[in-house]
VOPAGU-2260 file (C-alpha; in pm, 1 decimal, decimal comma):
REM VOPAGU-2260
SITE   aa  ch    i         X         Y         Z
SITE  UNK   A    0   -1101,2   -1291,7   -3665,9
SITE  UNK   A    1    -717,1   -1274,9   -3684,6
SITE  UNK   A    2    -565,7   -1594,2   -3595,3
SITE  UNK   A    3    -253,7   -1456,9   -3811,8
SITE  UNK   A    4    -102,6   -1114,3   -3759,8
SITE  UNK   A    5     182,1   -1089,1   -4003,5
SITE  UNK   A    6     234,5   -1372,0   -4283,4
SITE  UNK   A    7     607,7   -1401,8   -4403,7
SITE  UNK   A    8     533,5   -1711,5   -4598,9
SITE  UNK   A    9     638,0   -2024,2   -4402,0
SITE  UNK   A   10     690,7   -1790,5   -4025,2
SITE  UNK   A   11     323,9   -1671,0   -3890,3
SITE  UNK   A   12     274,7   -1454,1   -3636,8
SITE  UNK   A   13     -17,9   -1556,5   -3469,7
SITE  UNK   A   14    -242,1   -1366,9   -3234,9
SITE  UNK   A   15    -244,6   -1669,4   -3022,0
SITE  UNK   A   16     120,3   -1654,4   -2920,5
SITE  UNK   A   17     191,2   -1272,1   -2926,3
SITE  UNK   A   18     -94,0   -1264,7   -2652,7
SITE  UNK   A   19      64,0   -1578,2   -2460,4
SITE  UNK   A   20     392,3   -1359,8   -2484,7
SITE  UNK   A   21     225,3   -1064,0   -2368,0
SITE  UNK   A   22      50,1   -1251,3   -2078,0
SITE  UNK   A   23     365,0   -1385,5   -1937,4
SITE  UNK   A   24     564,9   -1007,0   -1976,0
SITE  UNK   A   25     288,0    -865,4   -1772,3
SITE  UNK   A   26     232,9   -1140,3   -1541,0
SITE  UNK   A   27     601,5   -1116,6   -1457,2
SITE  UNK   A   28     632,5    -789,3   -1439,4
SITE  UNK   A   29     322,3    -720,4   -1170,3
SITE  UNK   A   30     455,1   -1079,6    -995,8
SITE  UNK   A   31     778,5    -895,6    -978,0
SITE  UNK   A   32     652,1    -571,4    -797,4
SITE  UNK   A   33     435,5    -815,2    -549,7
SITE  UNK   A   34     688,8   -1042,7    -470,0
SITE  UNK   A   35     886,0    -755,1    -334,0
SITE  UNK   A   36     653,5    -625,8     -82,0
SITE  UNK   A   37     609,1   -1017,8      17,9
SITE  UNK   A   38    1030,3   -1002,9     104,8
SITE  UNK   A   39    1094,6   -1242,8    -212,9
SITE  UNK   A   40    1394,0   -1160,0    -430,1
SITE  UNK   A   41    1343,1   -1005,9    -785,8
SITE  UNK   A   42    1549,8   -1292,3    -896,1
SITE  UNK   A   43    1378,1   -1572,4    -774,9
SITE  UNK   A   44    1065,3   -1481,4    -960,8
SITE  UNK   A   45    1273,5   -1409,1   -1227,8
SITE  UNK   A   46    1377,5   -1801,4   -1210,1
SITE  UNK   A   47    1050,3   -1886,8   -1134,7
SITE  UNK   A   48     859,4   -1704,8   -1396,6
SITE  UNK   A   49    1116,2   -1867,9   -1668,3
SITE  UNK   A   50    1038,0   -2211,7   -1537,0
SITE  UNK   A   51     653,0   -2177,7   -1576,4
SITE  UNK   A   52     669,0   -2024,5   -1881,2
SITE  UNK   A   53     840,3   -2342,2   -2007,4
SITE  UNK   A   54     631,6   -2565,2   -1824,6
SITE  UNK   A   55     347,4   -2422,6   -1919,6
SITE  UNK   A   56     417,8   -2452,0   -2256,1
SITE  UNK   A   57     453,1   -2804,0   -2246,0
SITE  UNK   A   58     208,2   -2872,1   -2003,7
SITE  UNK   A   59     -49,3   -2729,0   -2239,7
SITE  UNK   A   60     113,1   -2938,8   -2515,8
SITE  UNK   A   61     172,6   -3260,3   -2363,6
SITE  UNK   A   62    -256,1   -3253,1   -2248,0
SITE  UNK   A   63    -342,8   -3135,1   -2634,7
SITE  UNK   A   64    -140,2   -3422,1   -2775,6
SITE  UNK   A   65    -278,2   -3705,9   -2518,6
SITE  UNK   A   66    -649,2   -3545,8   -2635,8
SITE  UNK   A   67    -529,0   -3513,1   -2980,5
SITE  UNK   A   68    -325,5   -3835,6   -3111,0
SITE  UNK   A   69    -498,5   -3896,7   -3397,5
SITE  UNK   A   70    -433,3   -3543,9   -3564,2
SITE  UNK   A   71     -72,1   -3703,9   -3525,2
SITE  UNK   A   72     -89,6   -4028,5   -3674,7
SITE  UNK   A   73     133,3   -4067,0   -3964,9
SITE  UNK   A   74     350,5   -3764,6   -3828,4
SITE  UNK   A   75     430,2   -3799,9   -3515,0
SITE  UNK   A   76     729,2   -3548,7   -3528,0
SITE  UNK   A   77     485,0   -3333,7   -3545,7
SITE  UNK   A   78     382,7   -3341,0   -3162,4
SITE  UNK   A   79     693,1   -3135,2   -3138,3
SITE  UNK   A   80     921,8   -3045,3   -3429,2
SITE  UNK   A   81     894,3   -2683,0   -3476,6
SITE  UNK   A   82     942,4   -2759,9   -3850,2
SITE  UNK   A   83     575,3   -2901,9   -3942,7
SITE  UNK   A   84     543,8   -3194,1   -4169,3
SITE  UNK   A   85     357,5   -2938,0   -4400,3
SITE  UNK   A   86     630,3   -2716,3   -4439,4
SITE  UNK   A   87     507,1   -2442,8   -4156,1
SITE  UNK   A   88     731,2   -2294,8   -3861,2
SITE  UNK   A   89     596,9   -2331,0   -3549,2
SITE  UNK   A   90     392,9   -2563,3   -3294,4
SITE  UNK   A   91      -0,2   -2472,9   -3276,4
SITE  UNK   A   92    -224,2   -2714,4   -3014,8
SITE  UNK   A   93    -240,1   -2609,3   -2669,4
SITE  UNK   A   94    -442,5   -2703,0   -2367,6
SITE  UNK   A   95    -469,6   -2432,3   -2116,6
SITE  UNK   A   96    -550,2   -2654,1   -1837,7
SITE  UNK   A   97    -259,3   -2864,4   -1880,2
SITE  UNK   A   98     -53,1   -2520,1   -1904,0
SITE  UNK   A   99    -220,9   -2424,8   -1535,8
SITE  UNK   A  100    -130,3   -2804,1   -1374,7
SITE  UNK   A  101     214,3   -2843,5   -1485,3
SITE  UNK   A  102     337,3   -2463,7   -1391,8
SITE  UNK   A  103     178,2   -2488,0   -1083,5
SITE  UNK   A  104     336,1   -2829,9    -991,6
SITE  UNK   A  105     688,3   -2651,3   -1124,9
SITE  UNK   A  106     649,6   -2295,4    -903,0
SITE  UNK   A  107     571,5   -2560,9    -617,2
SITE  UNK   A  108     943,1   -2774,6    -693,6
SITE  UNK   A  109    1089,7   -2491,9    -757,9
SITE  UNK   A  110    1028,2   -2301,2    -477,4
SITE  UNK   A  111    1109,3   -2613,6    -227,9
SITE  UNK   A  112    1461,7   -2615,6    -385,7
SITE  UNK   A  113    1516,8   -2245,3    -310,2
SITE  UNK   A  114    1365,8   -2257,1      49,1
SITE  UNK   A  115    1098,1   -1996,5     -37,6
SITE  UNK   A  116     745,6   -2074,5     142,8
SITE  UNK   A  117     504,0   -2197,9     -97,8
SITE  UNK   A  118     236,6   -2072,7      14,8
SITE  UNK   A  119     340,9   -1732,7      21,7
SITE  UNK   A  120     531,2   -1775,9    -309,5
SITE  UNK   A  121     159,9   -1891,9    -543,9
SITE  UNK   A  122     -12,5   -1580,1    -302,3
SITE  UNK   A  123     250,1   -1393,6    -518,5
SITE  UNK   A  124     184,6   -1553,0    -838,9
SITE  UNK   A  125    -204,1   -1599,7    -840,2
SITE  UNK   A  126    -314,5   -1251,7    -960,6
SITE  UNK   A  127     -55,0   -1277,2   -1257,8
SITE  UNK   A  128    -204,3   -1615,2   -1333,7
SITE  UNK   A  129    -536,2   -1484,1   -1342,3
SITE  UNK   A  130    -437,9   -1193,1   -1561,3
SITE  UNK   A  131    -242,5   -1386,7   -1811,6
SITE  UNK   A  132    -491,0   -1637,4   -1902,9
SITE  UNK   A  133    -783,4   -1351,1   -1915,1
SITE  UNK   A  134    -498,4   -1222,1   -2182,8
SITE  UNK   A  135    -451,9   -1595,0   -2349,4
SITE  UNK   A  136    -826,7   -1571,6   -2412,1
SITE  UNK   A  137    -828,3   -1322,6   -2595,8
SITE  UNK   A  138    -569,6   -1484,2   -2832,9
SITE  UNK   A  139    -839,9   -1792,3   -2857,9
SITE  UNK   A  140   -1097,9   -1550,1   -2978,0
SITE  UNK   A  141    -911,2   -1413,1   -3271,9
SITE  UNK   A  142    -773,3   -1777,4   -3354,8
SITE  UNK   A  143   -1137,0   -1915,8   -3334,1
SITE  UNK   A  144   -1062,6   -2186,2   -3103,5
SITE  UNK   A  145   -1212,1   -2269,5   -2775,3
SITE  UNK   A  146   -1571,6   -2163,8   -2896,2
SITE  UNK   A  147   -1943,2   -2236,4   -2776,9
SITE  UNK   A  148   -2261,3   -2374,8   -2854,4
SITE  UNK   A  149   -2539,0   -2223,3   -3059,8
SITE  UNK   A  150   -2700,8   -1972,2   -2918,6
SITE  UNK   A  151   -2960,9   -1684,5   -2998,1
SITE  UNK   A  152   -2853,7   -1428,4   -2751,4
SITE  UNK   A  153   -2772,8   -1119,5   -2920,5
SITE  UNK   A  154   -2390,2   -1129,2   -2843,0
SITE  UNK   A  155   -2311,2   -1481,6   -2983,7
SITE  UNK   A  156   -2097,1   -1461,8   -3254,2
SITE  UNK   A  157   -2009,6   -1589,4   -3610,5
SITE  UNK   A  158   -1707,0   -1703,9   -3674,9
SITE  UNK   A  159   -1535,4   -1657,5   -4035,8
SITE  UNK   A  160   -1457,1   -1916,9   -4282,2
SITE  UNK   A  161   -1057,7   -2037,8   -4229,2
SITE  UNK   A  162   -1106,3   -2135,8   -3857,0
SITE  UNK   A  163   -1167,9   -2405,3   -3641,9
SITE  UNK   A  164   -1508,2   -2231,4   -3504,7
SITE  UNK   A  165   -1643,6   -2234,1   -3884,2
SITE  UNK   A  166   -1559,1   -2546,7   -3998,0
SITE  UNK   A  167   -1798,2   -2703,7   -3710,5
SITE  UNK   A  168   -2019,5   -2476,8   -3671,0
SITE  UNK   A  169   -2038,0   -2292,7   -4024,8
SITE  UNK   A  170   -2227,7   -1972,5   -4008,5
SITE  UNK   A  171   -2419,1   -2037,5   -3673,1
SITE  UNK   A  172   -2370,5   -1819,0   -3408,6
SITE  UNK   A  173   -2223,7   -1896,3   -3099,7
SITE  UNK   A  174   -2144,4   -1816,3   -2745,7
SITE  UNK   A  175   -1871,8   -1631,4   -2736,8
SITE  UNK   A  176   -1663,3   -1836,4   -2435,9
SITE  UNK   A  177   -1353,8   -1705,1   -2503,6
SITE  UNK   A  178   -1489,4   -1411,7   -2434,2
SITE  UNK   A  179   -1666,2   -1516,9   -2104,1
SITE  UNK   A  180   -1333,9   -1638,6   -1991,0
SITE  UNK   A  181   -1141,3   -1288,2   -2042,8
SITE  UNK   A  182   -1427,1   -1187,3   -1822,9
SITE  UNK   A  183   -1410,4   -1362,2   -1541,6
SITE  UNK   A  184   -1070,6   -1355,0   -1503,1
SITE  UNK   A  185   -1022,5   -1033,4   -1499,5
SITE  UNK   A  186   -1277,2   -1025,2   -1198,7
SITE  UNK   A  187   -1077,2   -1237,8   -1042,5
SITE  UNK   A  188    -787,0   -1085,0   -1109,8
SITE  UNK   A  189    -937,9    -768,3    -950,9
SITE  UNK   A  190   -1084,3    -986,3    -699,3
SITE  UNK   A  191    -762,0   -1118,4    -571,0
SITE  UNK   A  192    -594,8    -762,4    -510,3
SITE  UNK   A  193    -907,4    -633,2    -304,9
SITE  UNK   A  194    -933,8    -936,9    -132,3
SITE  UNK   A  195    -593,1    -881,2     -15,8
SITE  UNK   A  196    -576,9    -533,8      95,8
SITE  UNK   A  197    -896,7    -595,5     328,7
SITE  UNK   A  198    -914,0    -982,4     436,9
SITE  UNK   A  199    -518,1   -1116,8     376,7
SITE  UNK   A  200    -499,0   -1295,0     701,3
SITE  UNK   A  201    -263,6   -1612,4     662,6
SITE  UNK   A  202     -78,5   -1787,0     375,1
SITE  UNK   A  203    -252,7   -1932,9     110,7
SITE  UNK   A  204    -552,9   -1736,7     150,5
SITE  UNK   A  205    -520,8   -1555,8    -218,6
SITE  UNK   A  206    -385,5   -1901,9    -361,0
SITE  UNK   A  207    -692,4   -2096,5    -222,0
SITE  UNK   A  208    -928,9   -1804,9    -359,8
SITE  UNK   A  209    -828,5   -1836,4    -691,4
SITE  UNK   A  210    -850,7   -2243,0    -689,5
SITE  UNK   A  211   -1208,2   -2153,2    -581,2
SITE  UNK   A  212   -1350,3   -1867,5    -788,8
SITE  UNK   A  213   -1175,1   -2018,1   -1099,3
SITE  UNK   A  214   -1246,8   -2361,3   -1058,8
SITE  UNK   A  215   -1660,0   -2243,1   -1011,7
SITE  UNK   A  216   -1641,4   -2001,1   -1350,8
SITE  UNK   A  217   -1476,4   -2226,9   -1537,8
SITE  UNK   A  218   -1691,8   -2513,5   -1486,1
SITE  UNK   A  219   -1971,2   -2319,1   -1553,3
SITE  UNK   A  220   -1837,1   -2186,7   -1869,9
SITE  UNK   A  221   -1751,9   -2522,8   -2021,5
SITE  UNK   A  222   -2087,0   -2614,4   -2008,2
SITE  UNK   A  223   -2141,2   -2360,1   -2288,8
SITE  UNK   A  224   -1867,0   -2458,8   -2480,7
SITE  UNK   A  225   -1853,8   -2709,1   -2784,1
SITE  UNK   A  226   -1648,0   -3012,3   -2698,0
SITE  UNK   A  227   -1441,0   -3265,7   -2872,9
SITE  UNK   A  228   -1547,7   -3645,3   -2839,6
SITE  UNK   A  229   -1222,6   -3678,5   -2729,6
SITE  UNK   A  230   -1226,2   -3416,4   -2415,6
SITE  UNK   A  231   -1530,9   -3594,2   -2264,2
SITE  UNK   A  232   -1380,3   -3796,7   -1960,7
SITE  UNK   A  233   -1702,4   -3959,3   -1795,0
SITE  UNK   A  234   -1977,9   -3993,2   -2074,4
SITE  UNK   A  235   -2389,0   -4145,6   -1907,4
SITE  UNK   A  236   -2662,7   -4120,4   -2166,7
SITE  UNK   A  237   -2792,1   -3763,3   -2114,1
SITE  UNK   A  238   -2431,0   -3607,6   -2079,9
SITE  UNK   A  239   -2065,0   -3584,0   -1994,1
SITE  UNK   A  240   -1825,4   -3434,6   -1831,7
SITE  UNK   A  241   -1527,3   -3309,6   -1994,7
SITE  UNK   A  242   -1131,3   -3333,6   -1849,7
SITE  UNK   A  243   -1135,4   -2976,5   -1809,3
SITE  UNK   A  244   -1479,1   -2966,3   -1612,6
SITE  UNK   A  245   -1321,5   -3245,7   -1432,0
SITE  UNK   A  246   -1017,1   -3064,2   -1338,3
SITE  UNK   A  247   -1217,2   -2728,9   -1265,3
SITE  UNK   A  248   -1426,1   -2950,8   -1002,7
SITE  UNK   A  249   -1102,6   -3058,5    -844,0
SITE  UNK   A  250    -988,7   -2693,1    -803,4
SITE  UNK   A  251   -1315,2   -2572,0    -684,8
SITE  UNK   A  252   -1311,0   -2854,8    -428,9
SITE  UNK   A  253    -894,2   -2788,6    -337,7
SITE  UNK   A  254    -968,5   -2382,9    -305,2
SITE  UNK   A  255   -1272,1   -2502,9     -23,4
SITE  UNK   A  256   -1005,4   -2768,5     129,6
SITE  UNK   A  257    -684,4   -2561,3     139,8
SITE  UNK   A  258    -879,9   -2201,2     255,2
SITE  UNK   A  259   -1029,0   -2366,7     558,6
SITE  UNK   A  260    -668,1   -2597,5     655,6
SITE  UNK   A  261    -455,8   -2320,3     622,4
SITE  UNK   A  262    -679,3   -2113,3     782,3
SITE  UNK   A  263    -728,2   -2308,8    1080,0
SITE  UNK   A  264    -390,1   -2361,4    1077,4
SITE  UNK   A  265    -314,7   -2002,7    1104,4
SITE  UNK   A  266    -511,2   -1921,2    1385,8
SITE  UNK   A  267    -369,0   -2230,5    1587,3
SITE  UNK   A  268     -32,2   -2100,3    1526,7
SITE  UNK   A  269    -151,5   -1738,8    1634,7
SITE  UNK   A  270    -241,2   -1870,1    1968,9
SITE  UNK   A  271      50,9   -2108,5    2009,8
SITE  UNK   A  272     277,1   -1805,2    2021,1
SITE  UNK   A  273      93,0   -1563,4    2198,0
């Protein structure tokens, strides 16, 4: 693992946020290209992508540190001082999740102030999403974060000593989630575009889709991941779910919802006018 690139003392370079970096370049730049076919300016995604790179940011943090407060306790400057209380440079604690929600909720304000349709504006965006976090992922696997459970398949993996996998896990090896994740978003990354070119039919169709397909994979895939007490939302005695499960099953749910509204409503509309 390489949760640190280059190491200039108290400035790291992590592999976490050069991939975050590099998922938001390429996200913008494909959004870009797609955005112009769908008659939206080069300028407004511009605007757009700045704002949800932002707000993701601090979407991601705000969830970590409501999931985290007791890392904090003691020093909370900490929570966001880009000057650590250990001497380091730089903010590390993200929840992608929170990232997703609060960009999402920003692209939708955003694009109500500049009178672009929403719908058509997240159809736009939705690939990119996709994309970048399959590229955040990665980041989490060289960092060591965001691991699994035990597991005796012949892919699971043993994290080094120095990261977060090791010190709760130790020399165990583990399913390799991170991994799973880069996975299945790049299938729905590809999923998206060829959904597009042969069933695009109305509005929303490409947003709902990826509520759907990513909601479903990533439920699935925090059931094999290892999970903080402090992530489980609704604990019974044999289980729990976790906020993120929780949030996946309200995606899954809004993709069903919002594909079969807008879809109806599309085809009411059709006939209206014809």
């Amino acid at each position: 693992m390489y949760p640190i690139l280059i190491d200039f003392g108290l400035f790291k370079l992590h592999t976490y946020g050069l991939t975050m970096f590099l998922a938001f370049a390429i996200g913008i730049i494909i959004a870009a290209k797609r955005g112009k076919k769908r008659g939206i300016a080069d300028n407004v995604i511009l605007d757009i992508s700045t704002a949800t790179i932002i707000s993701g940011i601090l979407g991601g943090r705000i969830l970590y540190i409501i999931t985290h407060l007791e890392e904090f306790r003691g020093h909370w400057l900490d929570m966001i001082s880009p000057i650590q209380s250990d001497g380091t440079i730089g903010i590390a604690g993200l929840v992608l999740l929170g990232g997703v929600i609060l960009a999402i909720a920003t692209i939708i304000f955003i694009a109500w102030l500049k009178s672009v349709p929403i719908l058509k504006l997240l159809d736009v965006l939705a690939p990119s999403l996709a994309l970048g976090i399959a590229i955040g992922r990665i980041g989490c696997f060289f960092n060591g974060c965001c691991f699994g459970l035990p597991t005796d398949l012949p892919w699971g993996v043993v994290f080094p000593e120095g990261c977060l996998a090791y010190s709760v896990m130790g020399e165990t090896r583990l399913h390799p989630t991170q991994l799973y994740a880069v996975l299945y978003n790049l299938f729905l990354f590809v999923l998206l575009l060829l959904s597009e070119k042969r069933f695009y039919r109305f509005d929303g169709f490409t947003t709902f889709l990826f509520f759907f397909v990513y909601g479903f994979f990533r439920f699935l895939n925090e059931t094999l991941r290892w999970q903080e007490e402090s992530m489980r939302l609704i604990v019974w005695k044999n289980g729990f779910l976790t906020i993120s499960q929780v949030v996946s099953l309200g995606m899954f749910v809004l993709g069903i919802i919002g594909f079969i509204v807008t879809r109806r409503y599309s085809i009411s509309h059709k006939r209206s006018t014809t």
